[in-house]
C-alpha angles and dihedrals in degrees: 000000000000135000091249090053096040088049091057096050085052100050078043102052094038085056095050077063107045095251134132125245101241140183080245104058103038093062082052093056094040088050090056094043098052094047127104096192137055111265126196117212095268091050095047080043089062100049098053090040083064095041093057090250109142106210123154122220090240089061098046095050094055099044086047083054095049092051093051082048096054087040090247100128128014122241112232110195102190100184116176117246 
């Protein structure tokens, strides 16, 4: 898919919520996209954090928790036995 094309599911999807398209969460949304492994937030955090994004916790938790919603991305719980 390309970045045209995912830019448009996510304004579409953020719409569909009720949401605005933001710097933020489109690098969100860029950071997941371009990784090849699953992140957790503090991971996804991080990264941002390097690359001069200023993107708070709170935000990327809820735009994590709009994309499972909307089935773009999966949610791994990986709890301990």
């Amino acid at each position: 898919m390309g970045k045209k094309a995912s830019l448009e599911i996510l304004k579409s999807v953020l719409k569909k919520e009720r949401l605005r398209l933001t710097d933020q969460r489109i690098a969100i949304w860029n950071q997941v996209q371009n990784s090849k492994k699953h992140m957790d937030v503090e991971e996804i955090f991080s990264l941002l954090k390097t690359k001069k994004k200023n993107v708070s916790r709170a935000t990327i938790y809820r735009t994590l928790d709009v994309l499972v919603k909307n089935r773009l991305i999966r949610k791994m719980d990986y709890r301990s036995p």
